[in-house]
C-alpha positions as CSV (number, residue, x, y, z in Angstrom):
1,X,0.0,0.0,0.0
2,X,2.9,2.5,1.0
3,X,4.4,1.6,-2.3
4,X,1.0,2.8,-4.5
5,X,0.7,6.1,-2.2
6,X,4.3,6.7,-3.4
7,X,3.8,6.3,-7.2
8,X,0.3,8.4,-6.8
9,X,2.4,11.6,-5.0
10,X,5.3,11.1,-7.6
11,X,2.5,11.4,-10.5
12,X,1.4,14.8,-8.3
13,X,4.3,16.5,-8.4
14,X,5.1,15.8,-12.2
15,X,1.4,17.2,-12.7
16,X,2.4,20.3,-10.4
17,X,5.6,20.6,-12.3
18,X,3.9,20.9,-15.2
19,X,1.1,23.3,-13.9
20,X,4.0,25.8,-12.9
21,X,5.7,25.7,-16.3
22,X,2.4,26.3,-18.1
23,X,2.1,29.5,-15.5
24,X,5.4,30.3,-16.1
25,X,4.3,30.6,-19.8
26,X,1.2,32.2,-19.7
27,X,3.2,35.2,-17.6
28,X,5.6,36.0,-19.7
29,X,3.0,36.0,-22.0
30,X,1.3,38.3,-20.8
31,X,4.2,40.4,-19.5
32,X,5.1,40.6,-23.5
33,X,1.3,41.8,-24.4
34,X,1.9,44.2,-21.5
35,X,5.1,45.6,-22.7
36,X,4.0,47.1,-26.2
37,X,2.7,43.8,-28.2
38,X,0.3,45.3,-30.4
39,X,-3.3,43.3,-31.8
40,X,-5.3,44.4,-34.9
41,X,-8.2,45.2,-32.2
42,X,-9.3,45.7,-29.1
43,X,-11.5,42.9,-29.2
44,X,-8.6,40.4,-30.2
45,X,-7.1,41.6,-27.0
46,X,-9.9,40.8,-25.2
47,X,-10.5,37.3,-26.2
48,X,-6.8,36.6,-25.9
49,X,-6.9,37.7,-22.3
50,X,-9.9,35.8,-21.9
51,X,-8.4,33.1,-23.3
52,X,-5.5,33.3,-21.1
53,X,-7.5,33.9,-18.2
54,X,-9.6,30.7,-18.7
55,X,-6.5,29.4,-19.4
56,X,-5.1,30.2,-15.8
57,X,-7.8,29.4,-14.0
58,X,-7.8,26.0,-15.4
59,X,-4.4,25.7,-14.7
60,X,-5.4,27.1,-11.1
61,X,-7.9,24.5,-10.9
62,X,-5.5,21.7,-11.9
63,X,-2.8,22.6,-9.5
64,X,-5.3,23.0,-6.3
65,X,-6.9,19.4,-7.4
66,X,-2.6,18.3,-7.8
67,X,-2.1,19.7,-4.3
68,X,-5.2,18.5,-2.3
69,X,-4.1,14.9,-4.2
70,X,-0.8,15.7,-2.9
71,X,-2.0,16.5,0.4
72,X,-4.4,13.7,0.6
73,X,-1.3,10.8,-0.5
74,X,1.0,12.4,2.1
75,X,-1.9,12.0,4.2
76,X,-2.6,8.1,3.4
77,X,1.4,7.7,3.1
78,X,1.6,8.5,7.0
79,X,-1.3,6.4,7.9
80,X,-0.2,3.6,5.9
81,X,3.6,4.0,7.5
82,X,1.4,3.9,10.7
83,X,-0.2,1.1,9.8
84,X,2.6,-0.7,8.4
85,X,4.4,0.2,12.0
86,X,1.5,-1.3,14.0
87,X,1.4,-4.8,12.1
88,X,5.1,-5.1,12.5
89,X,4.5,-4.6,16.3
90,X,1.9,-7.1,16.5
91,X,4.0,-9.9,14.0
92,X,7.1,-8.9,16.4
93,X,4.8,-9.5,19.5
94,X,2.8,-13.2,18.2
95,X,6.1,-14.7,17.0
96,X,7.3,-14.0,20.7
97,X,4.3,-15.1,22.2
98,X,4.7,-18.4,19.6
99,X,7.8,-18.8,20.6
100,X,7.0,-18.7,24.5
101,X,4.3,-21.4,23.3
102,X,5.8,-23.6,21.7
103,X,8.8,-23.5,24.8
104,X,6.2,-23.6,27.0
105,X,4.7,-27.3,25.0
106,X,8.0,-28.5,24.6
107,X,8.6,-28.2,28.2
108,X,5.3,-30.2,29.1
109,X,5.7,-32.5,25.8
110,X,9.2,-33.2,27.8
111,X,7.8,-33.8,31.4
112,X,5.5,-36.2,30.6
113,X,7.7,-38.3,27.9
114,X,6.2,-37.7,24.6
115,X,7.4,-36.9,21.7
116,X,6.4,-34.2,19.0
117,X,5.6,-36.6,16.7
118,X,3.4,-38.5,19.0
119,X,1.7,-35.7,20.3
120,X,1.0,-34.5,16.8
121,X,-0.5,-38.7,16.5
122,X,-2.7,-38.2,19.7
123,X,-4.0,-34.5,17.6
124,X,-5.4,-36.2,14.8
125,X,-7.0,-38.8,16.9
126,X,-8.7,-35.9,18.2
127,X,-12.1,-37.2,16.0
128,X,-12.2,-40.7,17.9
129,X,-11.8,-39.4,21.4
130,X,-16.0,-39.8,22.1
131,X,-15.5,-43.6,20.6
132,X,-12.8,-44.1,22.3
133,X,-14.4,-42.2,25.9
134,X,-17.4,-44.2,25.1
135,X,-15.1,-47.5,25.6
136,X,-13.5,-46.4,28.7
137,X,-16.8,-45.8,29.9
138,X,-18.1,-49.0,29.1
139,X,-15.0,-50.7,30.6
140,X,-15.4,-48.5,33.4
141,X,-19.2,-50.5,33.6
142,X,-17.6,-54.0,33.3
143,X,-15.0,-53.3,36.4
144,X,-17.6,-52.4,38.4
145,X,-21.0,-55.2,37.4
146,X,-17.3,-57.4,37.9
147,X,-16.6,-56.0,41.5
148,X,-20.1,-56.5,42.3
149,X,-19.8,-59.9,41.5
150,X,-16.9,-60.7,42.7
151,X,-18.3,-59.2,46.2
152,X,-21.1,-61.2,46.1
153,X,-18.8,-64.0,45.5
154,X,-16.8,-63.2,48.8
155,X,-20.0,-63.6,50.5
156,X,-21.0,-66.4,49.4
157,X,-17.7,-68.8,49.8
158,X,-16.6,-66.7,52.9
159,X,-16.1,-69.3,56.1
160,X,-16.4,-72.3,52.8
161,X,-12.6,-74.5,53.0
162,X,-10.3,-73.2,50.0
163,X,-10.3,-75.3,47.0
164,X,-7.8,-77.5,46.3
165,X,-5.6,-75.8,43.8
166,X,-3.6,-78.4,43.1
167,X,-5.6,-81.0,41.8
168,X,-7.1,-78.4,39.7
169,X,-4.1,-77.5,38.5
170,X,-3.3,-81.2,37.7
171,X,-6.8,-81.7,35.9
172,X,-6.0,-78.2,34.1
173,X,-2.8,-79.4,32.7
174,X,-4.3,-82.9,32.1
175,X,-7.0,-81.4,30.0
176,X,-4.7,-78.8,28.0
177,X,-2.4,-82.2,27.3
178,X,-5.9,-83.8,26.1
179,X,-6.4,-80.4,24.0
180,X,-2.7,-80.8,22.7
181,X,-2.9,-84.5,22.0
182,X,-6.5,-83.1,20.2
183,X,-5.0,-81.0,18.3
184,X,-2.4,-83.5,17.4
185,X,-4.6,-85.7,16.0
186,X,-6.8,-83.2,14.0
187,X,-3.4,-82.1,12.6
188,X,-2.8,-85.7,11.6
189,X,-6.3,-86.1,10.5
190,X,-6.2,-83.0,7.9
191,X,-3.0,-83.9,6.7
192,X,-3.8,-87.6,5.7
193,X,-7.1,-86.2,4.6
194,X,-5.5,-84.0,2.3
195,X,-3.8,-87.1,1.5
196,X,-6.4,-89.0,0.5
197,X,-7.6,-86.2,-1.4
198,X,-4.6,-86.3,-3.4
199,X,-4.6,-90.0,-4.0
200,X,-8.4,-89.8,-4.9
201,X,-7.2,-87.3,-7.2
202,X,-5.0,-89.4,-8.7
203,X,-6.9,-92.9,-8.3
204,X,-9.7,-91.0,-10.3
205,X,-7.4,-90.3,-13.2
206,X,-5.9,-94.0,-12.8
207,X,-9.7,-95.5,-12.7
208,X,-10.7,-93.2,-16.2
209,X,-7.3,-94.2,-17.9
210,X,-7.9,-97.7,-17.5
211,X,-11.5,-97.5,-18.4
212,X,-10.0,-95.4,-21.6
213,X,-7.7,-98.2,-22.0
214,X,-10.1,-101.0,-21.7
215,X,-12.4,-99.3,-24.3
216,X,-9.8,-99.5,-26.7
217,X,-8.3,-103.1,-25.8
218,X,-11.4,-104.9,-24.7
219,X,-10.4,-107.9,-27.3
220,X,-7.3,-108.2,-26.0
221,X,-8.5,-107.9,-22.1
222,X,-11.3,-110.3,-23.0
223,X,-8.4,-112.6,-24.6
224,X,-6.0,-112.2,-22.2
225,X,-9.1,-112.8,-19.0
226,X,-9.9,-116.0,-20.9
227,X,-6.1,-116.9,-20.9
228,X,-5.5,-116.5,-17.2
229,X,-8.9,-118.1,-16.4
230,X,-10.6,-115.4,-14.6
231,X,-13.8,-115.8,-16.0
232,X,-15.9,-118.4,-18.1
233,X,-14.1,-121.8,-17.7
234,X,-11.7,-121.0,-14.3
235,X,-8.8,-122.3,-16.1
236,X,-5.6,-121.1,-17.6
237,X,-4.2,-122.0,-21.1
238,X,-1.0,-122.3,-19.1
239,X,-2.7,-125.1,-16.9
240,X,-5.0,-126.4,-20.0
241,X,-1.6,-127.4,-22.0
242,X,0.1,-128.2,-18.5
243,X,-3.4,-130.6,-17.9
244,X,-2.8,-131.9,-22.0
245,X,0.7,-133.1,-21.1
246,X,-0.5,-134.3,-17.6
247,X,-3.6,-136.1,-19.3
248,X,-0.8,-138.7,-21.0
249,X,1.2,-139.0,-17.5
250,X,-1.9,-140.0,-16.2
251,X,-2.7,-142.5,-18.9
252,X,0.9,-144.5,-18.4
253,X,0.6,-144.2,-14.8
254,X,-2.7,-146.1,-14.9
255,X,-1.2,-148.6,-16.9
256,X,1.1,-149.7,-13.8
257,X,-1.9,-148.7,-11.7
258,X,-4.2,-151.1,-12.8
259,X,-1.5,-153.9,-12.4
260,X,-0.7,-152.9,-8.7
261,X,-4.3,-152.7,-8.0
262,X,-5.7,-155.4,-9.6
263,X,-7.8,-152.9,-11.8
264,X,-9.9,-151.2,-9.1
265,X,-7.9,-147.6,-9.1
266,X,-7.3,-145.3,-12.0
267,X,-5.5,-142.0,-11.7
268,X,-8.3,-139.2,-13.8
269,X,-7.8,-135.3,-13.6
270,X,-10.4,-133.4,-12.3
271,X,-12.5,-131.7,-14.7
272,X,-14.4,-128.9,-12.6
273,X,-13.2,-126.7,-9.6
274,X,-14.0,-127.2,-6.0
275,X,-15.8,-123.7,-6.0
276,X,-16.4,-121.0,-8.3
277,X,-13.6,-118.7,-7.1
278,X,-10.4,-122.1,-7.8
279,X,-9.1,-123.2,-10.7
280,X,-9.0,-126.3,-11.9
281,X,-6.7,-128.6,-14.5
282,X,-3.7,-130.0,-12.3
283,X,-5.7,-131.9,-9.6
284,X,-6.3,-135.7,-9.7
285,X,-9.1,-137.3,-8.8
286,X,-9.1,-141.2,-8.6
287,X,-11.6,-143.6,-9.6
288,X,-12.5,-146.7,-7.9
289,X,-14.1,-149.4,-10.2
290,X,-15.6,-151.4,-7.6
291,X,-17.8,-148.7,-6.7
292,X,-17.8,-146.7,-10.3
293,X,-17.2,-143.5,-8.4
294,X,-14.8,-140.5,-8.7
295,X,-13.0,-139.4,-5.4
296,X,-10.1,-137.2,-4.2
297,X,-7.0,-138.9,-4.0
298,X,-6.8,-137.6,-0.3
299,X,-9.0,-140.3,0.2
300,X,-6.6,-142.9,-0.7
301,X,-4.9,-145.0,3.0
302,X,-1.0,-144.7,3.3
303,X,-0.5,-148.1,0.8
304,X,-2.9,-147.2,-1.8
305,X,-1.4,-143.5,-1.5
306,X,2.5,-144.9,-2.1
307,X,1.2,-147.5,-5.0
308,X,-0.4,-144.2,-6.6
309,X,2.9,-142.2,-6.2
310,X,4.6,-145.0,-7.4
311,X,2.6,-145.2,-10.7
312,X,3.0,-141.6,-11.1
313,X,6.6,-141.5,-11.0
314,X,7.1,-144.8,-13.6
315,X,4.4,-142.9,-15.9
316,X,6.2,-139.9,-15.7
317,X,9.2,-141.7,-16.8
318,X,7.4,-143.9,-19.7
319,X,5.5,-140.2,-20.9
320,X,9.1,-138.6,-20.8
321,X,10.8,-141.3,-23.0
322,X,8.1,-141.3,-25.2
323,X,7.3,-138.2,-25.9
324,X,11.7,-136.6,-26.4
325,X,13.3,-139.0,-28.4
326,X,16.7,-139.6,-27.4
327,X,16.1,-139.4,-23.4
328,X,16.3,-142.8,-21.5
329,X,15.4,-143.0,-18.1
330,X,17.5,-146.3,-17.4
331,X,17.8,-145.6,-13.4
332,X,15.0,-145.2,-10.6
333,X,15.4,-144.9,-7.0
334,X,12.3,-145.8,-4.5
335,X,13.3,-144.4,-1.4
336,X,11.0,-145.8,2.0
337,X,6.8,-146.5,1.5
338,X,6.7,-149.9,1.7
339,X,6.5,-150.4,4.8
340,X,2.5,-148.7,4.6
341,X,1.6,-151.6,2.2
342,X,-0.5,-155.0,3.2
343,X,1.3,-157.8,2.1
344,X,-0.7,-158.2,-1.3
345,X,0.1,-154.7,-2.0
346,X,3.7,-155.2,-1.6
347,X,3.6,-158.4,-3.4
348,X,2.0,-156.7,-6.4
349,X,4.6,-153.5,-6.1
350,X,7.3,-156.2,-6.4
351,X,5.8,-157.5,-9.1
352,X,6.0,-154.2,-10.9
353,X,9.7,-153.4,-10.3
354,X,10.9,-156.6,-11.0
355,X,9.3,-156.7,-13.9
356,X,11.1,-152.8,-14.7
357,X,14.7,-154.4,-13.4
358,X,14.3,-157.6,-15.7
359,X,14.6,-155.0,-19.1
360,X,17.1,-152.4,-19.4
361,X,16.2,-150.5,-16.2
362,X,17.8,-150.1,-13.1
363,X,16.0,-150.2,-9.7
364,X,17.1,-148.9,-6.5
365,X,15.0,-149.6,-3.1
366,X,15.5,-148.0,0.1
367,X,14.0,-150.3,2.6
368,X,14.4,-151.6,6.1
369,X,11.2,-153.7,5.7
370,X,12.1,-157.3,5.9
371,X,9.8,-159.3,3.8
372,X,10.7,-156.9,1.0
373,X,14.9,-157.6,1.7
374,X,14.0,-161.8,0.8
375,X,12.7,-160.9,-2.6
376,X,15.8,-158.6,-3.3
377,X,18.6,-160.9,-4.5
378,X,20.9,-158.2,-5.0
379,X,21.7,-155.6,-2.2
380,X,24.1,-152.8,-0.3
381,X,23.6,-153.5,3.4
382,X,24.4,-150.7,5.5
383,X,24.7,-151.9,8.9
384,X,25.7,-149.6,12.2
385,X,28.9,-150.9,14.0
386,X,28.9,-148.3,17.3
387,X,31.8,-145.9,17.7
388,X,33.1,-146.8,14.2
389,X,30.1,-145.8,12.3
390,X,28.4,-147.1,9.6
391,X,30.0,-150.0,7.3
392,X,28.4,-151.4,3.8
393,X,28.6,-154.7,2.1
394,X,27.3,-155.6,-0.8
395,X,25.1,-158.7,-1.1
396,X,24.8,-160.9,-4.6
């Protein structure tokens, strides 16, 4: 503002300047018109002074409106400068009075251990004071309803024996190992579960491959089903060839058989399964010819079981030469089992491996049994002779 009065009084007195030079100039004027300057008439010297005189007054008019501007800027100048003077003195006096403040705050800030930054904090949490008086208040409920109760409490167990803390404490920490072992458990339980999930997952995929799969090889699952005798006939083509070769082991061992036997046994392979869930094609079955009837060979007593055995191994040996050419079985050992057989069993066995050793074979027995030793004529006697051992001799 002191600045604008300024320019305004400057522009004044270059207006005033101007007035007096115009004066100036209208004098000497007029001091030449007085001093013998002739006009062509009176009445041109009238209207110049006229002229001139408006002229003046104008210029009279002018430099009292210059002054009184003048006057009135010096005026507003010195109030301004007043007022300029007064707001320094009151900026000077409420930056000390700031600065006594803020001592005065940092001083308290400092007593009770806050900082400017947290007192700043606790300013803007000026909004939630109400909320946060309305809590305290509500606390301030709850420690009371709480002392209440706990006085009626007092009451009530006053002159009443104090609990035993101890077990409780024992049951307490009983029950948080429970809680523990709980927890434990459930841990376990969500982690196999996820588990399971997984392998569900994964059995899921498994289960539609193989149906995919078994779409597109059913042939060769029904084949291969109907090979391994898991469905229709329970039998395998592993144990149908097996039964083929086992079929003509049968029929050579029932030749010897019949001759031990007198024609009551034969050796047959069974031809259905005990249940629906066995297989079938290796078992044997024997049947009696007295009777007409099939019957497991577990049925067979201890001779009739060894004359069976027997006839199995000489028609194993008679199928084996006769089916590879080339292979001789010149040599068979019977080791023990006739001591099971009646005495017309073991006559008939005889019978049967005398027969074998009078051709090209070669029979061994093994036998303590006595009546069997007279019909041998040819043996290795192995006798026990105490501390020394055992000693042989050979009898022809």
């Amino acid at each position: 503002m002191s600045e604008s009065l300024e320019a305004e009084i400057t522009i004044a007195s270059e207006e005033a300047v101007r007035a007096a030079d115009s004066v100036s100039s209208l004098r000497g004027k007029v001091e030449a018109a007085s001093s013998g300057l002739e006009f062509p008439s009176l009445s041109a010297l009238d209207a110049e002074v006229s002229m001139l005189a408006a002229s003046a007054d104008t210029i009279r008019s002018a430099i009292a409106e210059a002054e009184k501007r003048l006057s009135d800027a010096q005026s507003g100048k010195a109030s301004a400068e007043a007022l300029v003077a007064r707001a320094e003195d009151a900026f000077r006096a409420a930056s000390e009075d700031a600065e006594s403040r803020r001592t005065e705050l940092t001083e308290l800030l400092d007593s009770h251990g806050v900082t400017r930054q947290r007192a700043e904090e606790l300013l803007s949490m000026e909004g939630s004071v109400p909320k946060m008086q309305a809590r305290i208040d509500g606390h301030r409920e709850r420690v009371a309803s709480n002392r209440a109760r706990m006085d009626s409490l007092t009451s009530e167990i006053a002159g009443r024996p104090p609990a035993d803390t101890d077990s409780l404490r024992s049951g307490l920490e009983a029950i948080g190992a429970e809680c523990d072992e709980a927890s434990r458990r459930i841990s376990d339980i969500r982690t196999r579960i996820a588990l399971n999930e997984e392998n569900r997952s994964r059995l899921s995929r498994a289960v539609k491959r193989r149906s995919d799969l078994v779409g597109e090889c059913g042939d060769l699952v029904e084949l291969a089903r109907t090979a391994a005798g898991t469905q229709g006939v329970k039998q395998s083509f592993e144990a149908h060839v097996q039964a083929l070769y086992f079929s003509k082991v049968l029929s050579y061992a029932n030749r010897r058989l019949r001759r031990m036997t007198d024609g009551r046994y034969e050796l047959t392979v069974r031809e259905e399964a005990k249940d629906k869930r066995s297989h079938f094609g290796l078992d044997i079955d024997v049947l009696d010819n007295y009777t007409g009837r099939r019957r497991p060979s577990q049925t067979l007593s201890g001779g009739e079981s060894f004359l069976a055995a027997l006839s199995l191994a000489l028609g194993l040996s008679d199928a084996v030469q006769r089916m590879n050419g080339g292979v001789v079985i010149d040599t068979l050992f019977v080791d023990e089992g006739f001591g099971s057989l009646d005495p017309e069993a073991l006559k008939q066995a005889v019978s049967v491996l005398l027969q074998l050793s009078g051709g090209d074979c070669l029979i061994g027995i093994i036998s303590h049994v006595e009546a069997l030793k007279s019909q041998i004529d040819r043996k290795i006697v192995v006798s026990h002779s105490g501390a020394s051992g055992s000693a042989a001799r050979t009898e022809v």
